[in-house]
N, C-alpha and C positions, 0 to 999 in steps of 0.2 A: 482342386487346389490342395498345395497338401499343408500339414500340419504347421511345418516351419513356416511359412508364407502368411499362414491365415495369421499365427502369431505376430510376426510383422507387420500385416495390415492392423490390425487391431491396438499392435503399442503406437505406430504413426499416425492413427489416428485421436490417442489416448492425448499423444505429446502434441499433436497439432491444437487441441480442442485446451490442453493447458496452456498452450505458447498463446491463443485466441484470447480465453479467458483474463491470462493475469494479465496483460498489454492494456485488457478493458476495463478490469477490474477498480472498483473503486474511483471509476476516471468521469467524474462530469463535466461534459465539454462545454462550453460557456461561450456563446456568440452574443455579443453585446450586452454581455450581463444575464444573459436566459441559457439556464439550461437547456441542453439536447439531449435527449437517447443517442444513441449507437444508430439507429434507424433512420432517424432523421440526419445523424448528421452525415449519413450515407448518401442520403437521397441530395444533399447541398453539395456534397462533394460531386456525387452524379451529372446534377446540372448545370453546375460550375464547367465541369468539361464538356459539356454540351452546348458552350457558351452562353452559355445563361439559363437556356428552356429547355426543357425537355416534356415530354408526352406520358400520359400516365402510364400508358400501354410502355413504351420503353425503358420507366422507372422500376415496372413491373417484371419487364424480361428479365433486366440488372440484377435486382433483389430475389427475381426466382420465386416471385408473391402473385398474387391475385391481383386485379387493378382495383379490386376492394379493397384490399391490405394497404396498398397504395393511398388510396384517399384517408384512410385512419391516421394512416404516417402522417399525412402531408395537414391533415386537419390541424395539431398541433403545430406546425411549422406557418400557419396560414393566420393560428391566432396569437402567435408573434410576431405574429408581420416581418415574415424571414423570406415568404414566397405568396407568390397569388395564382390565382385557379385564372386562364384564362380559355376561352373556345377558340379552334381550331380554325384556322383562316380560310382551307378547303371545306373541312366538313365539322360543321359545327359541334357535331354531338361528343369529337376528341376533345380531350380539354389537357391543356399545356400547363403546366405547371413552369413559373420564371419565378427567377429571382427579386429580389428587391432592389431596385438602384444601391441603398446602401450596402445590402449584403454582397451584391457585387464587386463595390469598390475595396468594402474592405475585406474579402476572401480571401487574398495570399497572404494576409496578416495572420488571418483566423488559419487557415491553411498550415502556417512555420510554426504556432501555436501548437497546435492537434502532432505535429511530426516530433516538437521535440518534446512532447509528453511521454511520448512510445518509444525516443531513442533511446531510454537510458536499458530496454529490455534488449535492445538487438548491440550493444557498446561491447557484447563480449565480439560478435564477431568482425571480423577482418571484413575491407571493402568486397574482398575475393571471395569471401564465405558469404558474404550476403549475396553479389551477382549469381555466384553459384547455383545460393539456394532459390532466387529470383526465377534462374534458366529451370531446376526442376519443378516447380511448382506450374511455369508455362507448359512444359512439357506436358505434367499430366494435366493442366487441366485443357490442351490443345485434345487432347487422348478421349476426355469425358464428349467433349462437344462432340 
């Protein structure tokens, strides 16, 4: 790789980790009055699109963590009574992680909540500038997998 290249990787990654950063920064997200981390409210977004449940092992792949990492996450989210641990219908020793009936019901609330906290960071760009950057960001990370 040569010189100019490594410099480009390196400012892309400089500006990605700031565009990450300030979008989170200072932002406690608030699901019925309770605080989240960024971790948790990953993992409700997670198995929001998993229709409800999802498997520790699969919250584990998403996050790119441990299914230990996982339980720590989800331990907080379990003593808000946001989600519940439940065993696997084949094999017991999986354990599923669901939602709450109420977190359910009221997740596109929370959901329109969480997006236009973060819109006012991406309001400089055009619909066309954001599908754009949408398309390359698929790109590489179609490229990492």
């Amino acid at each position: 790789m040569n010189d100019g290249r490594q410099k480009l990787l390196q400012e892309l990654i400089q500006k990605l980790t700031e565009v990450f950063q300030s979008t989170h920064k200072d932002h406690c997200f608030s699901f019925d009055g309770l605080a989240l981390r960024r971790q948790e409210m990953m993992i409700l977004f997670f198995i929001n699109e998993k229709k409800g449940q999802a498997s520790v092992k699969e919250i584990a792949n998403f996050l790119n963590v441990t299914s230990g990492a996982v339980t720590q996450f989800t331990d907080g989210l379990v003593e808000k009574k946001l989600v519940e641990r439940t065993p696997g219908l084949i094999d017991r020793r999986q354990v599923n992680i669901k939602l709450m009936p109420h977190v359910k019901s009221d997740f596109s609330h929370f959901k329109e909540r969480y997006l236009e906290s973060i819109s006012q960071s991406f309001s400089i760009l055009s619909d066309v500038e954001l599908r754009q950057l949408i398309k390359l960001l698929e790109k590489v990370g179609r490229a990492i997998r």
